[in-house]
N, C-alpha and C positions, 0 to 999 in steps of 0.2 A: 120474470124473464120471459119473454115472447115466446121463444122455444116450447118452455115447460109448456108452456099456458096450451099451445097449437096442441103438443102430443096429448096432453091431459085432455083435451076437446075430443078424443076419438077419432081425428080426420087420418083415413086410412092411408093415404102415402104423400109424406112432407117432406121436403128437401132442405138443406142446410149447407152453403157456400163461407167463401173466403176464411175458411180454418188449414194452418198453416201445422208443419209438424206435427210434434205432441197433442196440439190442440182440440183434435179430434177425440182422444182419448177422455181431456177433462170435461168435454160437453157428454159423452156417451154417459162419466161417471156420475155429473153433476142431474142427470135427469134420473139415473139410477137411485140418488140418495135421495132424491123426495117423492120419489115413488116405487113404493114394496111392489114389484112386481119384475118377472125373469125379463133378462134381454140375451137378445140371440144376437152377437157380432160375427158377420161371415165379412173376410180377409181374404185376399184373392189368392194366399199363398201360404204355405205352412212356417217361412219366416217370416212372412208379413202378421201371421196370426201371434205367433210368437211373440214379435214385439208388442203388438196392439198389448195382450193380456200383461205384461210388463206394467206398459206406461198404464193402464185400467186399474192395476193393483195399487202401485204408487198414488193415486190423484183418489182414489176411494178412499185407504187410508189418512190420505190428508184431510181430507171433508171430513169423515167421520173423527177424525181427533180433533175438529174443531168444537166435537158436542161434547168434547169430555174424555177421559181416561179409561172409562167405563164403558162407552159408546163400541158396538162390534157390527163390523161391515159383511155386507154380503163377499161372498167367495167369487173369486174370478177363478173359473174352470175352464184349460182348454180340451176340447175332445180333439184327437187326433184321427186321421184316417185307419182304416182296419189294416190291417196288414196284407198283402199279395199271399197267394196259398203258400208256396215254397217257403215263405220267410213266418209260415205261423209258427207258433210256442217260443220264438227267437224274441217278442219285443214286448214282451209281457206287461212291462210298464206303461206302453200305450195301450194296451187292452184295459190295465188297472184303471187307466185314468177315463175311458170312457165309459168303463162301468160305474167309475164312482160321479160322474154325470148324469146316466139314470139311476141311481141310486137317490143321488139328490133332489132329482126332479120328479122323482116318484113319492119321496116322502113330503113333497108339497114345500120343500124348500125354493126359494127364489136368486138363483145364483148368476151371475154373470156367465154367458157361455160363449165363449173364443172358436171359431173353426173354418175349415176352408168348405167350397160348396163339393167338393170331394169328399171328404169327409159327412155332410150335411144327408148326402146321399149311402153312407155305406149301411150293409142290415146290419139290425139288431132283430133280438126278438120283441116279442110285443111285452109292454107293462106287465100284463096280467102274467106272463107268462117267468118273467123278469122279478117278479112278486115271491111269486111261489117255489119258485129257487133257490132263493135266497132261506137258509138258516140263523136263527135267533138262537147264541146259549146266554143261560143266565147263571150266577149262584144258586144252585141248589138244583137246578134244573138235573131229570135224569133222561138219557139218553143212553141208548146201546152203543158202544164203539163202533163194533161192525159196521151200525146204520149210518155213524157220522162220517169214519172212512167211504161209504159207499157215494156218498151226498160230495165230499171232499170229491172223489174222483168223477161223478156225474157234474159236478160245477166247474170241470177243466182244470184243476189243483195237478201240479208236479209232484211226486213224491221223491225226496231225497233224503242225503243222510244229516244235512244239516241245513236248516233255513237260512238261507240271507238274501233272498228275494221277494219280490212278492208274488202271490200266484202260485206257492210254494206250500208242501206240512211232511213234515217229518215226524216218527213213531217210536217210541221209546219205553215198552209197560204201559205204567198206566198214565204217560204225557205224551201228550197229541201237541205240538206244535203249528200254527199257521200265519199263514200272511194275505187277511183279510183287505182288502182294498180301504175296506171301513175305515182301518187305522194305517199311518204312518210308519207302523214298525210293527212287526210279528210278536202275536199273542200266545203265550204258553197256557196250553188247557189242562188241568192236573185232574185226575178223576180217584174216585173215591169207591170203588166197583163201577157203577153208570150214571153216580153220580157225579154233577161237576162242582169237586171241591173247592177249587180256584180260577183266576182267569187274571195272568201276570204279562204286561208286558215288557219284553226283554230287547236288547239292544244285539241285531244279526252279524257284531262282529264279537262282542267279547262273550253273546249268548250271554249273558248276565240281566235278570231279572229287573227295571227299575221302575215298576209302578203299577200299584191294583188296580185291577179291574171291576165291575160289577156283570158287565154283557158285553158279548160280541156277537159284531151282525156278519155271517160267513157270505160274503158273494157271489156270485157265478161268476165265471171270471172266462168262460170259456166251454165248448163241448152242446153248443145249440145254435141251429142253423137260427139264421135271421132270415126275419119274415116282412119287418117294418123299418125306420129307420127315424134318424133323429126327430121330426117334428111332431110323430104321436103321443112320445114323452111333455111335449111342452104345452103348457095350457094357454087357453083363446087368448088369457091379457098378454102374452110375451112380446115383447119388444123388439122386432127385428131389425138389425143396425149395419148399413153395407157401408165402412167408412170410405170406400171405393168402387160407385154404381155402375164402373165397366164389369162388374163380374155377371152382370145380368144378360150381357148381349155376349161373353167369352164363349170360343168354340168347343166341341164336345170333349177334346181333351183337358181342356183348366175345368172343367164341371160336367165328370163324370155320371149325371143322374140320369133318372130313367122317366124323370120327368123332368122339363124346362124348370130352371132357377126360380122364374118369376112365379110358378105355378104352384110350388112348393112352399113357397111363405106368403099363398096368396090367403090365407085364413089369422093373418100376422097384421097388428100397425104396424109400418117399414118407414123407416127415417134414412135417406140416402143424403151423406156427407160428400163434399168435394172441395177444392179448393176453388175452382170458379162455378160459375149457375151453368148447371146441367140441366134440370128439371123440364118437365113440359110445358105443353100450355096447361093441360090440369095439375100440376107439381105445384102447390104452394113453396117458395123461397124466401129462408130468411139469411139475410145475410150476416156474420157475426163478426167480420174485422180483423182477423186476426192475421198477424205481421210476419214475415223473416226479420230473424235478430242477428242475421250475419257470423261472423266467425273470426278470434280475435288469434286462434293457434300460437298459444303461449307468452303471446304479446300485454303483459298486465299491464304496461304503462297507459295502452291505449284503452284496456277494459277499463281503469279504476277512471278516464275522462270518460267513459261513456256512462259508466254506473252514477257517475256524479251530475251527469246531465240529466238521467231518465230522472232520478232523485227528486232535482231539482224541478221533474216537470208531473212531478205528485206519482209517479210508479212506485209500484212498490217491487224489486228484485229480488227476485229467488234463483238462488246457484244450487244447483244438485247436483251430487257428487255419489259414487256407489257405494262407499262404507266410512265408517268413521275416520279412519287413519288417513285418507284423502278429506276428507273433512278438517280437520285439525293442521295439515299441509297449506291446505287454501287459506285457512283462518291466518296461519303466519307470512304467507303472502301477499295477502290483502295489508295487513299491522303492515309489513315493508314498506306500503305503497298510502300508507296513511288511511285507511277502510278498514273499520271497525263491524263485522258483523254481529247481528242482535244472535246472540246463543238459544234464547228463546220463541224464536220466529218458526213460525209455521205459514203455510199457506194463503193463508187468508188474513193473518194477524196486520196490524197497523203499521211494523217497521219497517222499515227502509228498506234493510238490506239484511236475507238470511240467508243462511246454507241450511239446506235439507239434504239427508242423507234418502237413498233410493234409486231407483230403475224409472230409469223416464231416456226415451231415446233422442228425441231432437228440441231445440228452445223454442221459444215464438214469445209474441206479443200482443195480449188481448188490451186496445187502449180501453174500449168500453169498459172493462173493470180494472184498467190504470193496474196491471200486473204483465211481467216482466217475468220468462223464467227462461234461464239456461244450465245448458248440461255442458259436461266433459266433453262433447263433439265441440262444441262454442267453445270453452275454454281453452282445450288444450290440442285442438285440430286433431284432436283419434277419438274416434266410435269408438268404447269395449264393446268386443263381444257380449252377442245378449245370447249367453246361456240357458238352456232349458233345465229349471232348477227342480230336479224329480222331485216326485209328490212323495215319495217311499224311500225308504233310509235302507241302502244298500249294507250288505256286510262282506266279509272278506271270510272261506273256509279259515278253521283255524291249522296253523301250521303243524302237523302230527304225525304217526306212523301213519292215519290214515291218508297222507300224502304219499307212501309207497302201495305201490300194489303188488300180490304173489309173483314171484318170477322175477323183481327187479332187481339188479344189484346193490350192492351197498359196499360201504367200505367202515370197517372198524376200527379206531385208533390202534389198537394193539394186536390185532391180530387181521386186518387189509382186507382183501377183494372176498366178501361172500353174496349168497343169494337169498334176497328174504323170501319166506314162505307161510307170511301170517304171525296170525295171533294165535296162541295158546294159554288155555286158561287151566292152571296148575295148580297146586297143592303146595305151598310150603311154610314151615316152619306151624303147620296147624291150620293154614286161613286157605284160601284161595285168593291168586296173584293171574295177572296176566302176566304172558311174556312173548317175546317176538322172537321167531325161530328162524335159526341163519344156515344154512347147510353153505359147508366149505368142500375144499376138493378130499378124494378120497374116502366118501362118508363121514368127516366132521360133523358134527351140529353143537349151534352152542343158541341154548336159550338166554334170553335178554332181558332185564325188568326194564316195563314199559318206563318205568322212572328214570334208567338209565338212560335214554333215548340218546342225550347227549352224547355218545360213545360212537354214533353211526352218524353219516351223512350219505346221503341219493351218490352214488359211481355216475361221476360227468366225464370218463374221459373217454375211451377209444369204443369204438361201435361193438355192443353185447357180445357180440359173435365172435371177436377179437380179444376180446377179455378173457383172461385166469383164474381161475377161482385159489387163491392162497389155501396153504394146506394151516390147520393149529396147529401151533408149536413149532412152527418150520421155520426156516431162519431166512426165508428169500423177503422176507415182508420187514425185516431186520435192515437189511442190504439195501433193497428200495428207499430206505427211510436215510438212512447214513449216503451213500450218495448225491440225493436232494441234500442234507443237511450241504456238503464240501460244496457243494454247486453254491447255495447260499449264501455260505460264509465268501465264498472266493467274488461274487458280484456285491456282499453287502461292505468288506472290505474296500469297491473302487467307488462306490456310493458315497463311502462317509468322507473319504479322501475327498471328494467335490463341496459335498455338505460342511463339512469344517472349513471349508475353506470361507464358503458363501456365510457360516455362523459368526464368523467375525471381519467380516465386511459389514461396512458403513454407508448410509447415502442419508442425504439429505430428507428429513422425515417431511411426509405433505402435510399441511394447515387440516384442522375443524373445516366441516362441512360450511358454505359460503351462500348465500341469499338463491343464489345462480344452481348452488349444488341441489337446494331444495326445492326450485320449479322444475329442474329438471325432475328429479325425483315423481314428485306429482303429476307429470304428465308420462306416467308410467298408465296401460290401457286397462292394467286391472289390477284386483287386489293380492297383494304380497300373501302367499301364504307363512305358517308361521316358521320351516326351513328356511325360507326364501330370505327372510327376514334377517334371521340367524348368518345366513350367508354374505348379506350382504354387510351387514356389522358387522362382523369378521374377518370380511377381508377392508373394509375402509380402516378399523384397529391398524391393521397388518399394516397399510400406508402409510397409517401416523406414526408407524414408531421406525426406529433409526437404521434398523436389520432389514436386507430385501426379503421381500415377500415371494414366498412359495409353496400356494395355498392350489391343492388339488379341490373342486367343487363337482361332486358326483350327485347323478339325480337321472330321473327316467326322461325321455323325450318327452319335451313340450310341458316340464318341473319348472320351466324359468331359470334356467342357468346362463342365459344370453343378457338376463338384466342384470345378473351380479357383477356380470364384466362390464356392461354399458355403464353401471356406476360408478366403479372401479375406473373407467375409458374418461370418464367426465374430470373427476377426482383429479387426477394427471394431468389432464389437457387445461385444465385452470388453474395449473400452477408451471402452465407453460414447459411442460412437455409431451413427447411422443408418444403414442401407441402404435404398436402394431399387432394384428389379429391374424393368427393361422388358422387356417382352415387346410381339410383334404382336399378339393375338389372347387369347378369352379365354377361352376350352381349356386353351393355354399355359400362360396364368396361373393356372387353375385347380390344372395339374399343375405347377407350382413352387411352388403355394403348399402340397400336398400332401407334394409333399420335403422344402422347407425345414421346414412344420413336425412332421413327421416326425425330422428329423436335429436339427432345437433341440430336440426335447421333452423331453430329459431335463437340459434347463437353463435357466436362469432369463431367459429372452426371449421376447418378445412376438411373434408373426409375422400377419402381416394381409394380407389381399387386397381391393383397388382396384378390381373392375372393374363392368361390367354384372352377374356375378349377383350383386352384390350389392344390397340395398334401400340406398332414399336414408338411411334411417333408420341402419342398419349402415355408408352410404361416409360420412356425416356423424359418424360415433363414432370411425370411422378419422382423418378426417382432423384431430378435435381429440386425438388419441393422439399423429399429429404434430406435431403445435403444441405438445403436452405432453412431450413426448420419451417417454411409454409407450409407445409402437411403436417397438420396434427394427428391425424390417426389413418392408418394404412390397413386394408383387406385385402390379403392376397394369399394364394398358395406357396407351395414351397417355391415359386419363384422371389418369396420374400427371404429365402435361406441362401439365395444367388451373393458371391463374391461382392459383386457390383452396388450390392445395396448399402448405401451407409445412412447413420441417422445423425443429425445434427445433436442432438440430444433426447436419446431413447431413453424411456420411463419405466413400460409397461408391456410384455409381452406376455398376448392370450392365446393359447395354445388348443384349439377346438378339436376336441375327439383325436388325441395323442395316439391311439393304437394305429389309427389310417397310415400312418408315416415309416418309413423304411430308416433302414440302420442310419445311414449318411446322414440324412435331416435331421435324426434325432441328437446325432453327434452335434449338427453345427448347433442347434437348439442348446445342448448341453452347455455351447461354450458363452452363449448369450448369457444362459441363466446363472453363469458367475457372478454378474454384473448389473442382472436388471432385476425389476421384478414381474415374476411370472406366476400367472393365473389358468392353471390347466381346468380345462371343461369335459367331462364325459360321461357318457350313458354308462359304458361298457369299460372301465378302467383295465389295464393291461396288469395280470399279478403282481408285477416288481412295482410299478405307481402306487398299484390298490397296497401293496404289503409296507412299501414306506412311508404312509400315510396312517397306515394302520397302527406303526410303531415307533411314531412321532417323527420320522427323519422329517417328513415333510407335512403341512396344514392339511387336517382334511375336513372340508365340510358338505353335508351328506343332506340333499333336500329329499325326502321322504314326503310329505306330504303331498299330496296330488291337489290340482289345482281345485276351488270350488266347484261343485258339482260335475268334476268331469267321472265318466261315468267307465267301469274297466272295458276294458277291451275285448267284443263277443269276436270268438275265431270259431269260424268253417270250416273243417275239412270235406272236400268233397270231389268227384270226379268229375272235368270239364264237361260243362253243359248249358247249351244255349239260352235255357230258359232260366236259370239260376242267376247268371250273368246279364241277361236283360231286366230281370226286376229287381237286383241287386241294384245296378245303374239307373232304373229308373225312379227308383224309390231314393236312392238319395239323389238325386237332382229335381224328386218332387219338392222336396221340402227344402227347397234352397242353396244342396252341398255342391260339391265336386268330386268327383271320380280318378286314384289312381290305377292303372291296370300294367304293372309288369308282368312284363315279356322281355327274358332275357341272354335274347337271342341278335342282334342288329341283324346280321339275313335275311330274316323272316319276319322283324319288326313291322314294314309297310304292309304285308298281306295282313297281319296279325289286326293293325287300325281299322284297314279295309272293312275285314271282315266286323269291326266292333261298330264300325259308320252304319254300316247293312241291317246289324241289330238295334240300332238307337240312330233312328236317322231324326229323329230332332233336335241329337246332342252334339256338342262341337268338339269336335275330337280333335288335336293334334296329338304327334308325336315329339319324341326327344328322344338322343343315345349321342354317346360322346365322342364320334365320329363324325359327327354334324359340324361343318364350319362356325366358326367361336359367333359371329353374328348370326347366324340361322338358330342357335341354340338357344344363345340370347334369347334376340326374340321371343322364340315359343315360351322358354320359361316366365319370362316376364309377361307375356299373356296369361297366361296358365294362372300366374298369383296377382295378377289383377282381375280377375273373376271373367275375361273375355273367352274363358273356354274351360267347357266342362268335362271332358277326359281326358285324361293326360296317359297316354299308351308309350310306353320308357324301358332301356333298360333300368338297372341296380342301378346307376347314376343319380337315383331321388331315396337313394338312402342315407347320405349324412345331414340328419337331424336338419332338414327342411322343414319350414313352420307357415302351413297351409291352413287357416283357422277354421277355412269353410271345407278343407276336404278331411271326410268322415270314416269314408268307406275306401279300403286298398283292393284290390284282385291279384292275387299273385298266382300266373301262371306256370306249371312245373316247380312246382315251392321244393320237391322233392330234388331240386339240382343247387338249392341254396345251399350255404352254410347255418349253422345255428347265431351263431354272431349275424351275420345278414337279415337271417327273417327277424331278429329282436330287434336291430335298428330300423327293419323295414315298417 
């Protein structure tokens, strides 16, 4: 390959043109696998770097499993920028991951390194210094506690009561707990006086031991100024790689350093990539061919003529898909369409036609080596999101008394409102017990075995101050309970009266999933988690059988509860009838009506939206569409619950976030749901939903699992301040996001912009509040989620379960004036 040969020659700065997408990626990887030696990729952007290390991991792995089973590839690492002061001990996992960079490139490993020229520029300290920070324990090794704890907090370590981070050690006797950047999951250190008896790693959610160890390498992780920065770590041979050579001439805001870019890898061979010849007069350019392969957006009949041509003119086609179960979808799509993929194709191999499973962002076409690859953007016309898949396995506290703190309330099955006050460790029956002590009104106390636990749950109702403390043995805590019961009985009495009625009703059951059901399907943008999955077979069951369906589907914001109904929406409208979708608000509906027609587009249905922005003119076309059965499926708000609306043959009604709605709606809803079937959606279920569901009157299925790699949610409290709020904002719109910032006031909303313009004036701020005429809101909205503006300054109106993929970071102004319900959906 002419490439190799150039870089292998030493000549200090070469150029390389007409590579098209991904393609850039495979040339980076392909010169990386026949030569042992580091390569430095800078990316003009923290998602641009992101992807690049993606598609770098994917096409390494492929090369190297061309040599074998056995074959192990170098590591693609990205270093991320350091953090802004305000926001340090907050991102620990980007800390982790650039320490385990010099980690790597200290111990003379050769690793792929990802990063922006911001980043390229932030300190560290020097090697040497980097060295001798660093802690080795081994078996048998003996060490003072003291000393390790000391070393533990001089290396930036958090101390807490339980690890499930990294950057993290907790104390316990005589086990020391940590979370080494070295490894993936935190290492339990067991000591035997000062010696180290053991070294087990344990899994940070169930804390459960699963695998020996022999040595742990403890990190710094934090707690020493920097002095140098990323190029001292990298030796003479590294491979400098710009697969975008404008970042060399970008102004001092995109490449913050304190030396010029070009200055900084001038001790580097530098390989500068593009899609046309950029290069100098002294730039050696080679060109390498590489094609757009267009975009077929769901359309298989026209992929499987094109696959049959490339075929035909000796390519060989590779489809990459992100996990198996979209792999095995395509495979029975293609069978449809007469295309037989090889199961055992890899990359480079001689077949025709594979599917490879992996992370590769865009397709292209190298003719020089007669290959052909596309991804899910080509396929099915949607990008997934490229997730940042953490290097370090997160855990969750476990749920426990040590969830209350001294002074909170509690409530006890049988004896009602008291206040915990700890643990107490007691005496009984001969042994020593813990127990958790409740003071009630009047000097009660009743101690608790921690085993009981079950007998108390956390007082969520009225504000501390407001609350009674029940007296033992008193009989008001009697009376409170017998009350609630008649309350119960008297609403679960007009419940079952509706429910009997709907239990023996009849409709026509829908067909087995249909050729059309299963491309839809697969052009779903990521993978099903395994609730998701659960949900969505559960409720297509519910369709095929002859009972209507009334399946409540609960799960947290952005769980994927919007695809259980879009399959469920499909389901119905292929067997030729209606859907209509509820939503609160008409944002919502704007952004459902954007999905769903989105996800129908490349099929023969009709999708319409109901609400305010629409003209009378436009909701009067609508609503003879339903009367005509040309509208398949309808988004609107409660003006979908209007007298006026009839459906020619209604199917399916999806009920989004059921509590937003007031008695009336829910009434006329009620009387729908005699007769159709209804698929309720919510973050936040309302008691009587949540308790019918819970005791079978009605379906319930519960997605739990959070989607891959999405990472919990760090919250702030803190006092308004200018500088918190500019590097909040500017930190995520470095790395590619968007910004919400309520304020939820409409008064004072425009100063409140103003004033955010002033701090971020290179960000594109609009606002939004629901006193905006239906086209002014419009608009901004639909800017806002087409990425044409990065703050969004709003009242509460961007709280129903809106799905912004790239906005990360919220600002809630005066949070102290929300509800609890509000800031959970916000």
């Amino acid at each position: 390959m002419e490439l190799a040969s150039a870089v292998a020659s030493g000549t200090p700065v070469l150029g390389a043109h007409a590579l098209w997408g991904a393609s850039r990626a495979l040339v980076i990887a392909a010169l990386r696998a026949t030569a042992r030696r580091p390569v430095l990729v800078l990316a003009p952007a923290q998602a641009e770097a992101h992807q690049m290390a993606l598609d770098l991991a994917f096409f390494l792995s492929a090369l190297v499993g061309e040599r074998g089973a056995l074959a192990s590839g170098p590591r693609v690492l990205e270093f991320p920028p350091a953090a802004p002061p305000a926001w340090q001990g907050r991102h620990g996992e980007h800390d982790a991951e650039r320490v385990l960079v010099c980690h790597g490139l200290a111990e003379g490993e050769a690793p792929v390194v990802v990063c922006t020229p911001a980043a390229l520029s932030s300190p560290l300290p020097t090697p040497a210094e980097f060295r001798a920070r660093a802690l080795r324990l081994s078996l048998g090794d003996t060490i003072e506690r003291e000393i390790l704890l000391a070393r533990l907090e001089a290396g930036g370590y958090e101390r807490v009561e339980a690890v499930v981070e990294v950057g993290q050690w907790s104390l316990r006797g005589g086990i020391v707990d940590i979370f080494s950047p070295a490894r993936e999951r935190p290492v339990r250190v067991e000591f035997f006086g000062d010696e180290v008896e053991s070294l087990r790693l344990f899994d940070p959610t169930s804390q459960r031991s699963v695998e020996e160890l022999s040595a742990l390498v403890v990190l710094p992780v934090g707690g020493a100024a920097g002095e140098t920065t990323l190029p001292a770590y990298l030796p003479l041979d590294t491979l400098a790689v710009l697969p975008d050579p404008a970042v060399l001439d970008a102004p001092h805001d995109d490449a913050p350093s304190a030396a010029p870019l070009a200055q900084l890898l001038a001790t580097f061979q530098r390989l500068d990539l593009s899609l046309v010849a950029e290069g100098g007069a002294g730039t050696p350019g080679i060109a390498l061919g590489a094609r757009s392969v267009g975009g077929f957006r769901g359309q298989f009949k026209a992929l499987a003529a094109e696959i049959e041509r490339w075929r035909s003119e000796g390519f060989a086609v590779r489809l990459v898909v992100n996990d198996e179960p979209q792999a095995q979808r395509l495979s029975r799509i293609l069978s449809e369409h007469r295309l037989e993929a090889w199961p055992e194709a890899r990359l480079w191999s001689p077949e025709g036609l594979g599917i490879l499973v992996g992370d590769c962002s865009t397709g292209f076409q190298l003719p020089a080596l007669g290959l052909v690859v596309l991804t899910e953007e080509e396929l099915f016309g949607a990008r997934r999101r490229r997730l940042r898949r953490p290097l370090f396995q997160r855990g969750a506290a476990i749920a426990s008394f040590m969830d209350l703190a001294p002074g909170d309330l509690v409530v006890h099955e049988a004896h009602g409102v008291g206040r915990y006050h700890g643990l107490r460790t007691m005496s009984a029956d001969g042994r020593a017990a813990d127990f958790l002590l409740l003071e009630y009104a009047e000097g009660g106390r009743l101690y608790l075995p921690v085993e009981r636990l079950d007998l108390i749950s956390k007082y969520m109702g009225a504000p501390e101050g407001a609350a009674r403390l029940d007296r033992l043995g008193g009989g008001a805590w009697q009376r409170v309970k017998e009350s609630v019961r008649a309350a119960l009985r008297q609403m679960a009495e007009e419940l079952l009266r509706l429910y009997a009625t709907r239990s023996v009703a009849e409709r026509t059951a829908f067909p087995p999933d249909t050729p059309w059901q299963r491309e839809f399907d697969a052009a779903f943008r990521f993978e099903e988690t395994p609730d998701q999955l659960c949900a969505i077979e559960d409720t297509k069951a519910d369709l095929e059988r002859a009972q209507p369906m009334d399946r409540l589907v609960a799960g947290d914001v952005g769980y994927g509860k919007t695809e259980v109904a879009l399959r469920a929406a499909f389901k119905v409208v292929a067997d030729g009838r209606q859907v209509a979708v509820l939503v609160p608000t008409t944002v919502l509906a704007q952004q459902h009506f954007n999905t769903f027609s989105d996800r129908f587009a490349s099929f023969p249905a009709r999708v319409e939206l109901l609400s305010r922005f629409r003209s009378p003119r436009e909701q009067k076309a609508v609503l003879a569409g339903l009367r005509s059965g040309t509208v398949d499926v309808v988004i609107g708000t409660h003006r979908l619950l209007s007298r006026d609306v009839e459906f020619k043959r209604l199917g399916l009604l999806v009920v989004d976030e059921e509590h937003r709605f007031g008695v009336t709606h829910k009434e006329r809803v009620k009387q729908l749901r005699a007769s159709v079937d209804v698929l309720t959606l919510t973050a936040t279920p309302i008691p009587r939903t949540l308790y019918m569901a819970m005791s079978g009157v009605r379906d319930l299925s519960v997605i739990e699992t959070p989607p891959l790699d999405r990472l919990p949610v760090e919250t702030v409290v803190t006092r308004f301040s200018r500088t918190v709020i500019q590097e909040a904002i500017e930190r995520e719109l470095g790395r590619g996001g968007q910004v919400f910032f309520v304020h939820n006031r409409v008064q004072s909303l425009p100063s409140m912009t103003a004033f955010i313009r002033v701090l971020c004036p290179d960000a594109r701020v609009v606002m939004a509040h629901g006193q905006m005429a239906e086209r002014e809101l419009e608009a901004v909205m639909v800017k806002f989620v087409d990425g044409q503006a990065d703050v969004l300054v709003s009242t509460a109106i961007v709280e129903s379960g809106l799905d912004i993929p790239a906005s990360n970071t919220i600002i809630i102004n005066r949070a102290d004036r929300f509800g609890l319900a509000q800031l959970y959906q916000l």
